[in-house]
C-alpha positions in Angstrom: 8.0 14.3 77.8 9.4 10.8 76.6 6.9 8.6 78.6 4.4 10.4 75.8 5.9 7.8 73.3 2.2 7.1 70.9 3.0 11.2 70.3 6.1 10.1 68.4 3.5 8.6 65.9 5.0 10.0 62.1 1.8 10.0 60.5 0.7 12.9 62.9 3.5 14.4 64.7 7.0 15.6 63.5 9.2 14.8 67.1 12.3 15.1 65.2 12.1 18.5 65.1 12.5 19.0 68.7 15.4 16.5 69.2 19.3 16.9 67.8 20.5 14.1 65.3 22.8 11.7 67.7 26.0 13.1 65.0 25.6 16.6 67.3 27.0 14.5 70.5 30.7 14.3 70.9 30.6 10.7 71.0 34.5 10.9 72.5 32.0 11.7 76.1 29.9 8.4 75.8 31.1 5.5 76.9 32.2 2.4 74.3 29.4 -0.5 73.9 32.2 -2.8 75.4 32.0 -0.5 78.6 28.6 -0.9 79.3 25.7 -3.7 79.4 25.8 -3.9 75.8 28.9 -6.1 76.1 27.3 -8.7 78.8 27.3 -11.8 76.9 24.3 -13.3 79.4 21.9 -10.3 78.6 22.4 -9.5 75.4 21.2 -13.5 75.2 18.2 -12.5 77.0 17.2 -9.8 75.4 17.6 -11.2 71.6 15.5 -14.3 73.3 12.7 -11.9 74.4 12.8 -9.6 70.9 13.8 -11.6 68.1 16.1 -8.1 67.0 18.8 -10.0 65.1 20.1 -6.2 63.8 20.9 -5.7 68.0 23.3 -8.1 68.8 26.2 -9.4 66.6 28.3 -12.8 67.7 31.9 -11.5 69.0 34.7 -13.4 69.8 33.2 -13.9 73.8 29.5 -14.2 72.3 26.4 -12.2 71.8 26.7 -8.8 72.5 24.8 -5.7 71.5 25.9 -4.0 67.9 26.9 -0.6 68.3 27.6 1.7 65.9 30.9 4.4 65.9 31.5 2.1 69.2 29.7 4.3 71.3 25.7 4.0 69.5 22.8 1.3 70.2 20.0 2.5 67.9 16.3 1.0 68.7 14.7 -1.4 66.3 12.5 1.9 65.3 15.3 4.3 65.0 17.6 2.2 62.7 16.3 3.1 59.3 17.2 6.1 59.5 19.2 6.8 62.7 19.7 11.0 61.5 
């Protein structure tokens, strides 16, 4: 289960074999960053104040909101090195 996250630790446990790259989702089902929390300028503020993850947010033309990649993918600080 995905509340047993310290199991996801790579020196002892392969999870990746039991999860599909995020390429195997039609991303044409998810929604765009800009239609979702991603794009609120206020929180995305927030949360770069609380985390210090200058690769999560990006300045726009409105202000800080999350950076997405294909439009449609937020990766985790942890999953960005290698997001396959």
């Amino acid at each position: 289960a995905l509340e047993y996250f310290r199991s996801y630790d790579l020196t002892w446990h392969r999870p990746w074999m039991y999860f599909d790259k995020f390429t195997a989702i039609n991303a044409s089902r998810l929604f765009t960053c800009r239609n979702t929390r991603l794009s609120n300028v206020g929180l995305m503020k927030n949360y770069f104040k609380y985390t210090n993850d200058s690769e999560g947010v990006t300045e726009s033309a409105v202000g800080m909101v999350g950076r997405c990649w294909n439009s449609s993918w937020w990766f985790a600080p942890s999953c960005r090195h290698d997001p396959e």
